[in-house]
LODREN-904808 format. One record per residue (C-alpha): residue in one letter; x, y, z. Coordinates in Angstrom, 2 decimals. Layout:
! LODREN-904808
residu/c1/c2/c3
A/X/Y/Z
...
END
This chain:
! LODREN-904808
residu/c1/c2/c3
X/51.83/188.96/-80.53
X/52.27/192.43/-83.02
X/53.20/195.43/-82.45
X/49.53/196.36/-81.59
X/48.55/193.41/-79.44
X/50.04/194.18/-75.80
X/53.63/194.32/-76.82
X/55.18/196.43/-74.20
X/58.47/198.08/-76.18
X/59.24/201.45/-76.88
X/61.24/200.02/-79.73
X/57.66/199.78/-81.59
X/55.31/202.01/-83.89
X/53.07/203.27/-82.25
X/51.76/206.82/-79.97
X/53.71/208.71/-78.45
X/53.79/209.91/-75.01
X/56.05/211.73/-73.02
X/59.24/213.64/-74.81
X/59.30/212.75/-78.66
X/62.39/213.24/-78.70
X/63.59/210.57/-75.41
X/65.12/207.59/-77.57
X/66.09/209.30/-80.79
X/69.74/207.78/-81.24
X/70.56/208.53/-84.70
X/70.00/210.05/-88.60
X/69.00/207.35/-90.92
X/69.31/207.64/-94.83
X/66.38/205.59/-95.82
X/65.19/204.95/-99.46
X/61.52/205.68/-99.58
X/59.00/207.55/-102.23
X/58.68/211.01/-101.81
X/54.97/212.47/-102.57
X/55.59/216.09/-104.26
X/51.33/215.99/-104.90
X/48.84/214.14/-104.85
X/45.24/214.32/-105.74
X/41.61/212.34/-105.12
X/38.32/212.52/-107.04
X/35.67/209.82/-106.71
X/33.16/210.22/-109.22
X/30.08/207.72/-110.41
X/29.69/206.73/-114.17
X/26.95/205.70/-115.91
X/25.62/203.38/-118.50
X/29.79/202.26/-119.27
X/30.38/199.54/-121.08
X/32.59/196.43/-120.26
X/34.41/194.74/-122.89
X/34.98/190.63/-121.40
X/38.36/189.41/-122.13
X/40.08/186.02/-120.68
X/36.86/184.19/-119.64
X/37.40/181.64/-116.76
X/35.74/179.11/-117.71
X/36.32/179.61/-121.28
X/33.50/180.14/-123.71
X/30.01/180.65/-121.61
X/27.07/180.05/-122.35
X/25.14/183.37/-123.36
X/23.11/185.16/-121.77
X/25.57/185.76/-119.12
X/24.31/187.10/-115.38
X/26.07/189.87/-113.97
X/27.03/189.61/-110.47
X/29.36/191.95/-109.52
X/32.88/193.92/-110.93
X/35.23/195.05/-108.67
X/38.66/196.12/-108.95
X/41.40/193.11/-107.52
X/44.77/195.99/-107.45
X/45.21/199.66/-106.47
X/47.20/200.32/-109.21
X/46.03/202.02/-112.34
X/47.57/202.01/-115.67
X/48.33/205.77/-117.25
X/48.38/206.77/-120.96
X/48.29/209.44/-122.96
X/50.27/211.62/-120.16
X/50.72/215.34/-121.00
X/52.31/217.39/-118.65
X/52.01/221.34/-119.08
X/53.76/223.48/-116.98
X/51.77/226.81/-116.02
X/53.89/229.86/-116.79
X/52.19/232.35/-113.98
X/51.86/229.05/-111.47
X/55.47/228.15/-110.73
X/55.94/224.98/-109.94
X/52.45/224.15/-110.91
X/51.41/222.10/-113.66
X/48.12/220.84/-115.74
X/48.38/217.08/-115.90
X/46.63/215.35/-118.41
X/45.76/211.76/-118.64
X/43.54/208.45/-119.53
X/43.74/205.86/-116.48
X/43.00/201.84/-117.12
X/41.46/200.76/-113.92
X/41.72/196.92/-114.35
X/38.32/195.15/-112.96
X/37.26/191.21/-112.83
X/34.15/190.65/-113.64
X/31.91/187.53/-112.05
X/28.90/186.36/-113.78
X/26.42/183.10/-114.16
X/26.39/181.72/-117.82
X/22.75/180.20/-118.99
X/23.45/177.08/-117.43
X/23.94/178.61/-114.16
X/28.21/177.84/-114.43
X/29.69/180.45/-112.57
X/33.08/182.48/-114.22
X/35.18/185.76/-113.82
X/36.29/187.59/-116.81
X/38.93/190.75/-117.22
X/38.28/194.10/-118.43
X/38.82/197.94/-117.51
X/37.21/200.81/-116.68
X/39.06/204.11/-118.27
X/38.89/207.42/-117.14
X/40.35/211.05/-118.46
X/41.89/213.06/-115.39
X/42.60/216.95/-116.26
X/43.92/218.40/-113.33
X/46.29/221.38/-111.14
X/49.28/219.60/-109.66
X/52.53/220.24/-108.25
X/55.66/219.18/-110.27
X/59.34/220.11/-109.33
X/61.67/221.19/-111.12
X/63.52/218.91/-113.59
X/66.66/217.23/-112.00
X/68.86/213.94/-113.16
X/66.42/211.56/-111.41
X/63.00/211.84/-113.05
X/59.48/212.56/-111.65
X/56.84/210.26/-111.97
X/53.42/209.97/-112.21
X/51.04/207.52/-110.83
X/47.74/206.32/-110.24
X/46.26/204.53/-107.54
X/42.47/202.96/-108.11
X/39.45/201.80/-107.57
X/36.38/200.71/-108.83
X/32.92/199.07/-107.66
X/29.79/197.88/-109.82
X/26.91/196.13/-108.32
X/24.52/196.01/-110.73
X/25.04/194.97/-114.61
X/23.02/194.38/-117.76
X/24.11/192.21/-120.40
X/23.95/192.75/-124.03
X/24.09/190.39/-126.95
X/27.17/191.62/-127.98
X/29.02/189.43/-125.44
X/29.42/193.15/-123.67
X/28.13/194.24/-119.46
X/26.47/198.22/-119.27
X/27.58/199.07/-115.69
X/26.89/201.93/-113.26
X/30.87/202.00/-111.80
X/31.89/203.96/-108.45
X/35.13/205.33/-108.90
X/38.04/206.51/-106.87
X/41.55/207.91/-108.81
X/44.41/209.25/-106.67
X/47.07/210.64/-108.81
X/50.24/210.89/-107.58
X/53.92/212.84/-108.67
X/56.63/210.97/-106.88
X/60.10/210.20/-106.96
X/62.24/207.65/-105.03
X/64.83/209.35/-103.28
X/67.56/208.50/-100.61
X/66.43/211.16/-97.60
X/67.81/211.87/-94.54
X/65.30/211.19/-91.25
X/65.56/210.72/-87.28
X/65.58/207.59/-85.96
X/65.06/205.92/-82.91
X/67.00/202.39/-84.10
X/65.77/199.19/-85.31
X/61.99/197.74/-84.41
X/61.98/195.29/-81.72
X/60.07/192.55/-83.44
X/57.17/191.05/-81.02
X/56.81/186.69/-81.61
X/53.92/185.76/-83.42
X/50.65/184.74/-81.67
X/49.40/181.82/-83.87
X/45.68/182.27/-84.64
X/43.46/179.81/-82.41
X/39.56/179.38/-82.06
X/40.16/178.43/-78.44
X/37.49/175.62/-78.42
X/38.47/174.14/-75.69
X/38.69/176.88/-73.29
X/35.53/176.61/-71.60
X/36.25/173.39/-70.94
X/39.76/173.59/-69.64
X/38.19/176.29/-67.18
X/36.17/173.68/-65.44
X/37.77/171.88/-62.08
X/39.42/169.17/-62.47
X/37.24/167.23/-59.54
X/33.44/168.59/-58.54
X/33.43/170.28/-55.41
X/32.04/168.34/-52.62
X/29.41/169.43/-51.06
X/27.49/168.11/-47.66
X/24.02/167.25/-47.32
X/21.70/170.08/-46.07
X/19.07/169.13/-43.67
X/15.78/170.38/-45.39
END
């Protein structure tokens, strides 16, 4: 069982139907992240160059064989932050900044020995965001990422030239106590341990064949 696989309980996530509020019992003070702004672009880059650092195994066998890049976390890594608050935008600010998008690489080395490597994919973001006002506990800002190559060339340099697809959300967040309703605690469904069910054809069969009479032809 989940909370999605014919759980009956209206102690679950889930749609609601009937009165919203039938059930609400109580305020909760929950500590959570508060989004103030947030912000996507997905853009494609060209001809960008990966550096190869940590080769598993180590020390391949050049000409390496690009097979793919991918990124293995959401999270990006932010430098060079500037944060410029807009005079006739209240509120508003440009925020400036260079985000890491870490990627493992896989190749084939010349003797066809398969390995992953680490490198990044960087990124400048120059954008309009929100920002509140300054307060004891600090803003932040974040980056969640992404990033897809499929096709590589290598160079003799020990070096990949990718064509990257990338996605940056930026994010300014803090993590605050807040105050929300609540309907109590979840009512947990037991698991359903995974099973291929080969047998269940066969368990389906009778235990005995029917009998049947002989029919006069």
């Amino acid at each position: 069982m989940s909370f999605f696989s014919n759980f009956q309980s209206d102690k679950c996530p889930g749609s609601i139907s009937g009165n919203p509020l039938n059930g609400m019992c109580e305020k909760v003070c929950i500590q959570a992240q508060k989004i103030f702004d947030a912000c996507i672009k997905q853009i494609q880059i060209e001809n960008y160059t990966l550096t190869l650092e940590n080769n598993v195994p180590a020390n391949p066998t050049y000409p390496l064989t690009f097979i793919s890049a991918r990124s293995l976390s959401s999270s990006g890594n932010i430098t060079a932050l500037n944060i410029e608050r807009l005079p006739d935008k209240p509120n508003c600010a440009r925020v400036q900044a260079t985000v890491s998008i870490p990627v493992e690489v896989a190749y084939t080395d010349a003797n066809g020995v398969e390995g992953v490597a680490q490198s990044a994919i960087s990124v400048s973001e120059d954008v309009l965001l929100y920002v509140p006002a300054p307060s004891i506990m600090p803003y932040r800002c974040t980056a969640e990422t992404s990033a897809v190559c499929a096709e590589g060339v290598f160079n003799a340099n020990g070096t990949f030239t990718v064509n990257a697809c990338i996605t940056v959300i930026l994010k300014i967040s803090i993590d605050v106590e807040i105050l929300v309703p609540s309907y109590g605690y979840c009512a947990i469904p037991p698991a359903q341990d995974y099973s291929q069910e080969v047998c269940a054809g066969f368990f389906e069969l009778p235990l005995y064949p029917q009998q049947k009479n002989c029919s006069k032809q």
